[in-house]
C-alpha positions in Angstrom: -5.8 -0.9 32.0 -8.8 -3.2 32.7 -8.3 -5.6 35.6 -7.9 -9.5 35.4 -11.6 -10.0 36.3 -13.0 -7.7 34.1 -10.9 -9.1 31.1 -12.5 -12.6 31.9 -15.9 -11.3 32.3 -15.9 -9.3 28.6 -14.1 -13.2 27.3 -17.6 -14.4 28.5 -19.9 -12.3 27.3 -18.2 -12.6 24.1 -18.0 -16.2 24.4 -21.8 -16.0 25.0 -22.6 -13.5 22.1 -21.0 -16.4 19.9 -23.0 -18.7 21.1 -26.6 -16.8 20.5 -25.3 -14.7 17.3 -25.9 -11.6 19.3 -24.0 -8.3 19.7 -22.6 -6.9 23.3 -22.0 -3.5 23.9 -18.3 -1.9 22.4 -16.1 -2.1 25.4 -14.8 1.5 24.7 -18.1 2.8 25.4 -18.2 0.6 29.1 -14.3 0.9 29.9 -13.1 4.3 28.0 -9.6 3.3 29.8 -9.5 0.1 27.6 -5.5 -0.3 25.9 -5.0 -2.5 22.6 -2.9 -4.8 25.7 -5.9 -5.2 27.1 -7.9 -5.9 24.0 -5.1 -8.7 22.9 -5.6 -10.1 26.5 -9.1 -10.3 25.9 -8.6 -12.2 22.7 -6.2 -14.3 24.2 -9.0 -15.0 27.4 -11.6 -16.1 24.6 -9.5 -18.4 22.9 -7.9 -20.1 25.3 -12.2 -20.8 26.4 -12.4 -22.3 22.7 -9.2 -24.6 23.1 -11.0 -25.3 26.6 -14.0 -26.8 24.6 -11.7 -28.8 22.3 -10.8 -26.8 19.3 -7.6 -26.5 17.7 -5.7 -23.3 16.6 -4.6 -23.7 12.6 -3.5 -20.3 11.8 -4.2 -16.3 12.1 -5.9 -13.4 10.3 -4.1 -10.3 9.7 -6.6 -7.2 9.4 -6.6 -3.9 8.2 -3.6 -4.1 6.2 -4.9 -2.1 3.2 -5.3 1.3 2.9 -8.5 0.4 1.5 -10.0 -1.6 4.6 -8.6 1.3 6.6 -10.5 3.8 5.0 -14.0 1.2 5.7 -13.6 0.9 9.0 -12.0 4.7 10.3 -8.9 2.4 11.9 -5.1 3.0 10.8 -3.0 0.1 11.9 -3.4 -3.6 11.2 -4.9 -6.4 13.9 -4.7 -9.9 14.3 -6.9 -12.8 15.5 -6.8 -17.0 15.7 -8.6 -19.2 13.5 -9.7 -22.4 14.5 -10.3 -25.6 13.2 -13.9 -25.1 12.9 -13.8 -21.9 10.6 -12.1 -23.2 7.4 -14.0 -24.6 4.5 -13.2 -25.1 1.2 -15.0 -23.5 -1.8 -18.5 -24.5 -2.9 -19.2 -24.1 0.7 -23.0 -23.5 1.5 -22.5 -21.6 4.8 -25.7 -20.9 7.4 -26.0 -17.0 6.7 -27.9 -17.2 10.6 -24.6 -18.5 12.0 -22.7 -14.9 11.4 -23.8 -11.5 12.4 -23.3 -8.3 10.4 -21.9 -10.5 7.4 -19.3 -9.1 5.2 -16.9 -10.7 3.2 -13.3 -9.7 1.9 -10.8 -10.6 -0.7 -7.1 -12.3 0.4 -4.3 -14.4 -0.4 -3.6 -17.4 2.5 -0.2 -18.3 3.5 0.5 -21.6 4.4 3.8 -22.3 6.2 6.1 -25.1 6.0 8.7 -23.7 8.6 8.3 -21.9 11.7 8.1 -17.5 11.4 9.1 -16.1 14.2 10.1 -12.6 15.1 11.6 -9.7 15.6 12.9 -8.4 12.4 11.1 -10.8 10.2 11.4 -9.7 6.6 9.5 -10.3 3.4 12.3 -12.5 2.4 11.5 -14.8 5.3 8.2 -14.8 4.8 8.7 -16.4 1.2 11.1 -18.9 2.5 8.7 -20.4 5.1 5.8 -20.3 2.8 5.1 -23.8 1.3 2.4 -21.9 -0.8 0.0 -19.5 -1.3 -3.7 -19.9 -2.5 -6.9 -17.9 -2.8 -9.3 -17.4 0.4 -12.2 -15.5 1.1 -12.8 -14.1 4.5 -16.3 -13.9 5.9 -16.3 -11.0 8.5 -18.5 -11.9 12.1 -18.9 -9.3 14.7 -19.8 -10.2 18.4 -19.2 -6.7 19.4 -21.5 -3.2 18.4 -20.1 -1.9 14.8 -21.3 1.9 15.4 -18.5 3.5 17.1 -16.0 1.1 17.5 -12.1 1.5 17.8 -9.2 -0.3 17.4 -10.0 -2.2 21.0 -13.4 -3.4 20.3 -12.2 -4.9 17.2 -9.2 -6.9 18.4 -10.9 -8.3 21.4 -13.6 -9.2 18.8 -10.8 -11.6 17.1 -10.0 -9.4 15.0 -13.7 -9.8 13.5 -13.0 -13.0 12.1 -16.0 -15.6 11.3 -14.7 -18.1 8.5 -11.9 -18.1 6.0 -13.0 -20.3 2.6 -10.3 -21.3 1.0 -9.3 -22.6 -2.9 -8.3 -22.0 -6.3 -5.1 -23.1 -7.4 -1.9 -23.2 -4.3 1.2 -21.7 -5.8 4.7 -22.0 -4.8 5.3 -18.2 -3.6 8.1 -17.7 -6.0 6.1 -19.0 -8.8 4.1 -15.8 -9.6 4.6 -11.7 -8.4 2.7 -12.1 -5.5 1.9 -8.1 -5.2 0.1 -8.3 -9.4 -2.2 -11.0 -8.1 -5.3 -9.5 -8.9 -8.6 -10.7 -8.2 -12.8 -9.3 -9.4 -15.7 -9.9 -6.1 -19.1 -11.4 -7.3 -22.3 -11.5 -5.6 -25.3 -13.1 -7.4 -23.2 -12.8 -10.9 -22.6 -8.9 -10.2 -19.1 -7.7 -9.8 -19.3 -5.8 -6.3 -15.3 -5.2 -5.9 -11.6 -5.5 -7.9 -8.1 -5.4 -6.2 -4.8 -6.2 -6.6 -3.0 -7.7 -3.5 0.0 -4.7 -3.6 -3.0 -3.2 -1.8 -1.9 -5.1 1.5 1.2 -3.2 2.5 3.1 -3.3 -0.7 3.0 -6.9 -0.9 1.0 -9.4 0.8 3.9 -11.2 2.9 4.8 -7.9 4.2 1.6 -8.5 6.8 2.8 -11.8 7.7 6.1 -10.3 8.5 4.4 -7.5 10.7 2.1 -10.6 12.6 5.2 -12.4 13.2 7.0 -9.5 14.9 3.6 -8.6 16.9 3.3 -12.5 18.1 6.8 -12.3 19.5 5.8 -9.2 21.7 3.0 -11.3 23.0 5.9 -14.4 23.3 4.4 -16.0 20.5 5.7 -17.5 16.9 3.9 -18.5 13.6 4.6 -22.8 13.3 4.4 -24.4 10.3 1.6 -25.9 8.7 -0.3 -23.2 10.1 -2.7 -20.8 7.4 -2.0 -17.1 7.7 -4.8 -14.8 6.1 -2.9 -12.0 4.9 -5.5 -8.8 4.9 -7.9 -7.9 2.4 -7.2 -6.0 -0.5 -11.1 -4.9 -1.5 -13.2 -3.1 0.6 -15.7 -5.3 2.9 -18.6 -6.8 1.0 -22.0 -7.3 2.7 -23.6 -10.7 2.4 -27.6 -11.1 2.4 -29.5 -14.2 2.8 -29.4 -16.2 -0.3 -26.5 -14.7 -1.8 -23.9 -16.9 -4.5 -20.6 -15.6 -4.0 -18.0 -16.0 -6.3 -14.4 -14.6 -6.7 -11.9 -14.8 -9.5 -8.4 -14.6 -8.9 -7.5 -15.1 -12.8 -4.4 -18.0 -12.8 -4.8 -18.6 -9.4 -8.6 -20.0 -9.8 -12.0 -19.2 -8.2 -13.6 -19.2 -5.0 -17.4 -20.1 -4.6 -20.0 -19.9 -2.0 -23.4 -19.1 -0.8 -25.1 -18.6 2.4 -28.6 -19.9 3.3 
C-alpha cells in the first residue's frame, strides 16, 4: 500500500494536472504496489483539496456499470467519483472543449434523491423509494491521468474520470416509466454515433446506485438527499472534437444538447 505522503503527493499532482489540463504519469506504472484502497484514498485526498478551495459536493458518478463501458476500457468492475458544484450544467450548454482532456462523452440516466441511501444491503427497491426523480444527463469524460495502460487504480484516483455531467430532458417520478426500456440514440454534428437502452447498466439503472451506496458505507460514507447520482453509461464512450454539436434523444424523456468550443 502507498504511504500517507505519497498519497498526498499524487492528490497534488493531480490537483495540478487539473489546473494546466495536462496528463501525469499512471500511478501503476510509478507504484506497481498501488491497491483500489489506495486509489479511493487518493480520491478522497483530491477532493477534500477541492472543498478546501470552496466547492461543494452535490452528488456521485457510478462508472463502468455496463458491460459495454467494460469492454471500452479492458476494466470489469464499476467505480465511483464526487461531483461538485462546478461540473453540472444544464443542456444547451456551450462547454470550452480546451477545459477537458481526452474528451469523451457517455449516455446516463441521473438520480436525484429526496431521502438519504445508505448501505449495506441497499436494494433496487430502496433506491426507487429515495429517488425523487430521474432525468436524462450526459457525462463528459476528463482524464488527468495517462489513458494507455491504465487499470482499475489510475482510474479511481482520477475521480473516476469524471469532467462534467449536463443534465435535462424531462424529470420523471421513478415509478412513472420502466426505467431499464429507457432508451436513448447519441448525435454528434447530426450523425448518430451510439444507441442503448439503460438495462445495459446492471440490469437496471438503480441497481448501480444500490452497489455505490453499499461501497460508500465501506468507506463510512452515505448518499443524502438532494444529492445527483450518475448512474453509469449505457453506450460506449464517444470522443468529442473541437466544434462538435452534441445532441441526445432519450424519446419521452426529452433531449439533451451541447457543443464544445
Amino acid at each position: 500500500m502507498l504511504t500517507q505522503d505519497q498519497i498526498e503527493q499524487i492528490a497534488a499532482e493531480l490537483e495540478q494536472a487539473e489546473r494546466t489540463h495536462t496528463l501525469i504519469e499512471r500511478i501503476t506504472a510509478r507504484y506497481p504496489e498501488a491497491t483500489v484502497e489506495d486509489s479511493y484514498a487518493i480520491q478522497d485526498m483530491w477532493s477534500r483539496r477541492r472543498l478546501a478551495a470552496g466547492h461543494r459536493i452535490v452528488g456521485r458518478k457510478i462508472g463502468l456499470t455496463s458491460k459495454a463501458m467494460q469492454d471500452a476500457t479492458g476494466i470489469t468492475e464499476p467505480d465511483y467519483g464526487v461531483m461538485f458544484d462546478d461540473t453540472v450544467v444544464h443542456t444547451g450548454a456551450v462547454l470550452d472543449f480546451h477545459a477537458f482532456t481526452n474528451v469523451r462523452i457517455e449516455v446516463e440516466l441521473a438520480f436525484v434523491l429526496k431521502a438519504d441511501l445508505v448501505g449495506p444491503g441497499c436494494t433496487i427497491m430502496d433506491v426507487m423509494r429515495a429517488t425523487e426523480y430521474v432525468v436524462p444527463a450526459l457525462e463528459v469524460l476528463n482524464s488527468h491521468i495517462q489513458l494507455e495502460g491504465r487499470t482499475i487504480v489510475d482510474t479511481i484516483a482520477d475521480n473516476a474520470a469524471y469532467g462534467a455531467m449536463v443534465i435535462g430532458g424531462t424529470p420523471t417520478p421513478p415509478h412513472a416509466v420502466d426505467l431499464r426500456r429507457v432508451g436513448a440514440m447519441l448525435y454528434r454534428n447530426e450523425i448518430i454515433e451510439e444507441t442503448g437502452l439503460a438495462a445495459g447498466v446492471l440490469n437496471h439503472p438503480a441497481a448501480g446506485v444500490a452497489w455505490l451506496a453499499d461501497k460508500l458505507h465501506q468507506h463510512g460514507q452515505r448518499l443524502g438527499a438532494g444529492q445527483i447520482i450518475l448512474a453509469g453509461s449505457f453506450t460506449r464512450p464517444m470522443w468529442v472534437e473541437r466544434n462538435d454539436t452534441i445532441v441526445c434523444d432519450y424519446g419521452e424523456m426529452g433531449t439533451i444538447t451541447c457543443r464544445f468550443v
